[in-house]
C-alpha positions as CSV (number, residue, x, y, z in Angstrom):
1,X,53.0,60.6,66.1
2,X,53.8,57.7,68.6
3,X,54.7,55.0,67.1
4,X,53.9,52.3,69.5
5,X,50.4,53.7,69.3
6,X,50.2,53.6,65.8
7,X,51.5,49.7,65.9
8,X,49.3,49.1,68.7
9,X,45.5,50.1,66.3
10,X,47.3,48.7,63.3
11,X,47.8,45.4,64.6
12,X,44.1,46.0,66.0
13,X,42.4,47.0,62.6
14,X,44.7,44.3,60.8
15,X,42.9,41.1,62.7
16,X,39.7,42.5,62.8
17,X,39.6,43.2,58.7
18,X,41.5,40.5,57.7
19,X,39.1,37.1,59.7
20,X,40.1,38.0,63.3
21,X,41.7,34.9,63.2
22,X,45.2,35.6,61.7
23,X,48.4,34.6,62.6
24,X,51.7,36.4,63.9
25,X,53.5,35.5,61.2
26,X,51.0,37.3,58.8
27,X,50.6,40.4,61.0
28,X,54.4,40.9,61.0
29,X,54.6,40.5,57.2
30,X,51.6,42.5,56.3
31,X,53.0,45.5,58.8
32,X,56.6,45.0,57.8
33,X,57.9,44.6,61.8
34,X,59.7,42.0,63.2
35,X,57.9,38.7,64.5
36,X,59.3,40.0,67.9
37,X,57.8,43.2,68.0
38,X,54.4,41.5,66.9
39,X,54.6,38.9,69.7
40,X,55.5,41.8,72.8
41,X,52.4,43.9,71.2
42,X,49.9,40.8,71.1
43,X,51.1,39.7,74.9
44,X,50.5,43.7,75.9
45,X,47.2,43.3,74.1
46,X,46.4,39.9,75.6
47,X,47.4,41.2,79.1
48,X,44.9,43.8,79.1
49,X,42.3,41.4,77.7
50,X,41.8,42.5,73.6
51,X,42.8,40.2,72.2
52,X,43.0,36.4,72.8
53,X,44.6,33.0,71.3
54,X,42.5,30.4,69.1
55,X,42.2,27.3,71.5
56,X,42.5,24.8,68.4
57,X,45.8,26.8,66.7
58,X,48.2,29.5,67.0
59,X,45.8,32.2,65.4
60,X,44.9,35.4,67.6
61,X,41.5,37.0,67.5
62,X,40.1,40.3,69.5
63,X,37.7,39.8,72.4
64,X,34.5,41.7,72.9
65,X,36.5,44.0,75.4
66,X,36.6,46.1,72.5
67,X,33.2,47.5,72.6
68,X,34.0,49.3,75.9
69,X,35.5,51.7,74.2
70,X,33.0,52.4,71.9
71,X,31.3,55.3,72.2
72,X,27.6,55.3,73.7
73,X,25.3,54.5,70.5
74,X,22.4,57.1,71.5
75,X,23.0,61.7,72.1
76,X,22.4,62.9,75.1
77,X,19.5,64.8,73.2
78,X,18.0,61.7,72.0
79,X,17.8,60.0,75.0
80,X,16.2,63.3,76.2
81,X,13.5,62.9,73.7
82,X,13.0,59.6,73.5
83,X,12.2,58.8,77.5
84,X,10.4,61.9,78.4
85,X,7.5,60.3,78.2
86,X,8.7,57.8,79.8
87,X,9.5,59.9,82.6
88,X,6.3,62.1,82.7
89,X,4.4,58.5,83.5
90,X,6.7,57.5,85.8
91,X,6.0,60.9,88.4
92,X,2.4,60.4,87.5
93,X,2.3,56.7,88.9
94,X,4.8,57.5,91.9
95,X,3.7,60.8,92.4
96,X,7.6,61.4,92.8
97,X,9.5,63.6,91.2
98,X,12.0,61.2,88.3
99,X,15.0,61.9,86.8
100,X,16.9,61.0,83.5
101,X,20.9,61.3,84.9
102,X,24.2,60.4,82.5
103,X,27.5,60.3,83.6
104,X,30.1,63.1,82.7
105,X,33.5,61.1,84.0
106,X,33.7,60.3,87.9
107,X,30.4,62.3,88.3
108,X,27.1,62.7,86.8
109,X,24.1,65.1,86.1
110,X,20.4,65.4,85.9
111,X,19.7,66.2,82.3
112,X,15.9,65.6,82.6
113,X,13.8,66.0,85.2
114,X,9.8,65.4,86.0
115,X,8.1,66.4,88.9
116,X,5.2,66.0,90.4
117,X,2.3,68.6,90.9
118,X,2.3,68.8,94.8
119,X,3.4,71.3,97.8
120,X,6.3,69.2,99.3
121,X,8.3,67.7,96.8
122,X,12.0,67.1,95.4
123,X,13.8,69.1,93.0
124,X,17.7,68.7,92.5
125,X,19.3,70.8,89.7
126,X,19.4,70.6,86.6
127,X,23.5,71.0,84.8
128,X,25.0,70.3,87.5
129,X,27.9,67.8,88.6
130,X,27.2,65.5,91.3
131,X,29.2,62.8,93.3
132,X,28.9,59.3,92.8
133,X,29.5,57.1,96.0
134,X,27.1,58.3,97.7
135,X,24.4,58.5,95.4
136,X,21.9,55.6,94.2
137,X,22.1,56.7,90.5
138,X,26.1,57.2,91.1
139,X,26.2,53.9,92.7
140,X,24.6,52.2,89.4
141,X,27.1,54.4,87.4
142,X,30.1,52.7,89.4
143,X,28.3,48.9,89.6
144,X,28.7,49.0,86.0
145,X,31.8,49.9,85.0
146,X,34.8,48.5,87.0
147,X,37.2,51.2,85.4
148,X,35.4,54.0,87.5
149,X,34.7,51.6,90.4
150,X,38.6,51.6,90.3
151,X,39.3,55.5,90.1
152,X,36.7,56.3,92.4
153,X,37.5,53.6,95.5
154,X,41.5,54.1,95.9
155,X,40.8,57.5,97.4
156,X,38.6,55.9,100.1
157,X,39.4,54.2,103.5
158,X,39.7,50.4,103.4
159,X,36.7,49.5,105.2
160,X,34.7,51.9,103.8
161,X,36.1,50.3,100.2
162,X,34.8,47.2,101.4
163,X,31.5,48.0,102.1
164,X,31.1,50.1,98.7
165,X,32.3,47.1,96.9
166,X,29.8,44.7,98.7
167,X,26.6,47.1,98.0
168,X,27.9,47.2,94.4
169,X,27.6,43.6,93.7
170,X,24.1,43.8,95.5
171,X,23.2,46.2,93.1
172,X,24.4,44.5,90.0
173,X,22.7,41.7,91.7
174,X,19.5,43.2,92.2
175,X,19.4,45.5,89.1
176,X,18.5,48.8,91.7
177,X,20.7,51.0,94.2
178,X,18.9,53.0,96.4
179,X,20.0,56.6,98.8
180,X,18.4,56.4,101.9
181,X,19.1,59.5,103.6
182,X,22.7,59.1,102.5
183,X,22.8,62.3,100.5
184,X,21.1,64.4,101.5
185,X,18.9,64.2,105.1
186,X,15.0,63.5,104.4
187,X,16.0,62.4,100.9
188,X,15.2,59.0,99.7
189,X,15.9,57.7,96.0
190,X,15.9,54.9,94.5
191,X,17.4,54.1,90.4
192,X,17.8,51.6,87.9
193,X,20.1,51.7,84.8
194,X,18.5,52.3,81.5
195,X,20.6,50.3,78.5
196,X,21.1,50.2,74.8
197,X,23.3,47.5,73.1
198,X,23.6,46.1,76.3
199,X,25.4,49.1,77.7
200,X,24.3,51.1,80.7
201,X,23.4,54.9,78.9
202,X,21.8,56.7,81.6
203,X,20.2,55.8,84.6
204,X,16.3,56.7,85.7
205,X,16.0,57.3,89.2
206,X,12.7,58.4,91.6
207,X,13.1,60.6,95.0
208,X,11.2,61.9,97.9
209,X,11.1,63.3,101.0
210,X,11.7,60.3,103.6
211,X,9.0,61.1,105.5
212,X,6.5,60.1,103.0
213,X,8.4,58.1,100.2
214,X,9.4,54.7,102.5
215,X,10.6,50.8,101.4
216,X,7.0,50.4,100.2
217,X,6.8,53.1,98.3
218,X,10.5,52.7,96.9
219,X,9.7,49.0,95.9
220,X,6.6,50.1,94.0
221,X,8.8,52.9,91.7
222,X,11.5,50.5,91.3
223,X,8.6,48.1,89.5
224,X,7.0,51.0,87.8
225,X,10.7,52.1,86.5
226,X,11.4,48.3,85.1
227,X,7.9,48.0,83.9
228,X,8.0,51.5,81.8
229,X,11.7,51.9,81.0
């Protein structure tokens, strides 16, 4: 076992069971380590935003930083279940075939999808990894989370980093992100995240061939998505 790690939780667990308002001198006691040790944890811990100072005394208290690492409240299976329906009314409004996506780490895949019953229509695969900068539904993904915003953009050229970073904020801004023609030619799409707790769990996205499926069109699933999500 590490024992840094070990120090690291048990301070952790110790403020958050005993008030979340303690003091060093009673996390040091309580854990039998010196008020030193205590202090370099808490400053580590403060650094990277878990914990924080009482403004009015001398007392430390974790932030709400911790529920990032929570796990996401809702299975994959669920989720499946649960918007479905959601998803089957969403092609029959737009006429456009919709997707349920998740993310699986730096990429994401479609995990349900509903199309409509037409000759020329859209159909990406099911199970299967898929990029994220260039993506609308990647692109909510990254707007969301600054961690994978930050993995994702150090591999890129600066300008290009630049101009990702500027049509993230317009997303998070707007609440859409929207592919046109960027991923694939004569594709359009358009998404919006879907949250529980407050937490971005999957995104719901619409696509179709650019030829047909235009800003008009893409406005009007963007409002049925919002409307029926």
């Amino acid at each position: 076992m590490i024992q840094s790690v070990k120090r690291a939780f048990d301070i952790l667990e110790y403020i958050t069971q005993n008030g979340n308002l303690v003091r060093l001198n009673d996390i040091a006691s309580a854990l039998e380590l010196q008020n030193t040790t205590v202090h370099n944890f808490l400053n580590t811990l403060k650094e990277l935003g878990y914990v924080e100072q009482d403004e009015l005394s001398p007392r430390y208290r974790v932030t709400t930083k911790m529920q990032c690492i929570y796990p996401p409240p809702v299975s994959v299976s669920v989720l499946k279940n649960t918007l479905r329906p959601t998803l089957e009314k969403i092609t029959e409004l737009t006429n456009e075939t919709s997707y349920l996506s998740v993310q699986m780490g730096t990429y994401f895949r479609h995990e349900l999808i509903s199309e409509p019953d037409r000759s020329v229509k859209i159909s990406l695969e099911l199970n299967k990894d898929y990029e994220m900068t260039r993506t609308a539904i990647g692109k909510v993904f990254m707007a969301h989370s600054e961690h994978l915003q930050n993995t994702l953009l150090k591999n890129l050229d600066e300008p290009v980093q630049k101009k990702l970073q500027a049509e993230l904020s317009e997303i998070l801004k707007n609440g859409y992100a929207l592919d046109l023609e960027e991923y694939e030619p004569d594709l359009n799409c358009a998404a919006i995240p879907y949250y529980q707790n407050n937490r971005v769990v999957a995104v719901l996205c619409v696509s179709g061939p650019a030829f047909r499926y235009k800003l008009p069109e893409i406005m009007k699933a963007i409002e049925i998505m919002n409307e029926l999500k």
